[in-house]
C-alpha positions as CSV (number, residue, x, y, z in Angstrom):
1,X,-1.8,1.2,3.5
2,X,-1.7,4.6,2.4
3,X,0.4,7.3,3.6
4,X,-2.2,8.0,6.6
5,X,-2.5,5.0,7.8
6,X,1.3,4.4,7.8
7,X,1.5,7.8,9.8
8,X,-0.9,6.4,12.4
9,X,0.8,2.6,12.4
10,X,4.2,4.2,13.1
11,X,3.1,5.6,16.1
12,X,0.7,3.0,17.4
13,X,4.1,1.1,17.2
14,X,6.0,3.6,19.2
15,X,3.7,3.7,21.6
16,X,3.1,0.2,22.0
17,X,6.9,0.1,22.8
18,X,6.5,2.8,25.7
19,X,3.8,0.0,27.5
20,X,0.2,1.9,26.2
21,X,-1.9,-0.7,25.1
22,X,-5.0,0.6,23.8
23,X,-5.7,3.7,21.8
24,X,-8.9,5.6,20.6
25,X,-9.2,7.7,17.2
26,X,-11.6,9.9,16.6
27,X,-13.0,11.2,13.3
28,X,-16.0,13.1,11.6
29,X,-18.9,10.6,11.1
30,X,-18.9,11.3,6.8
31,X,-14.6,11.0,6.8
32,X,-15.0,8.0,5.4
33,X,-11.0,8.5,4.1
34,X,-9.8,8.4,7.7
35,X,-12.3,5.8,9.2
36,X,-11.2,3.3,6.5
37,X,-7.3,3.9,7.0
38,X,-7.9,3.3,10.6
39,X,-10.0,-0.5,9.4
40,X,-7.2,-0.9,7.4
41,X,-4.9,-0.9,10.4
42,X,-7.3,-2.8,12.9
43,X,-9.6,-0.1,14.8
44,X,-13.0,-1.2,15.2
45,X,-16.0,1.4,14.6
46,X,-17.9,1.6,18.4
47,X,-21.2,2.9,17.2
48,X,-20.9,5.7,19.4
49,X,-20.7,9.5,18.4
50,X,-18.8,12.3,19.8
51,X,-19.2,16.2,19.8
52,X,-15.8,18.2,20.0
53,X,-15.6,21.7,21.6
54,X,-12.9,24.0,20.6
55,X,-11.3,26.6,22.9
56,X,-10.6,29.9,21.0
57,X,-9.4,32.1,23.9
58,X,-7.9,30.2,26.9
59,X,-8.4,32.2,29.9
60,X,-5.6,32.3,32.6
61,X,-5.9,30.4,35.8
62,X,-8.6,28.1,35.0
């Protein structure tokens, strides 16, 4: 396990203590990098694909 997927076991494992019991990771579809760490650890791919939307500029009382 490399040090990514140490990062992401150590706190899986704190959070496992704190009662959550499943989690959801999310990566870009060609990081293959990440998406292996997290097989290394035991995620499971779901098939399904995600878009992300960043807000720049927060705008106050919404």
């Amino acid at each position: 396990m490399g040090m990514l997927g140490g990062i992401v076991a150590g706190s899986l494992l704190h959070v496992r203590f704190v009662g959550v019991t499943q989690a959801i990771l999310f990566t870009c579809k060609n990081n293959i990098a990440a998406q292996s760490a997290y097989k290394a650890i035991g995620f499971v791919p779901t098939g399904e694909e995600y878009g992300l939307l960043l807000l720049h500029n927060a705008v106050a009382g919404r």
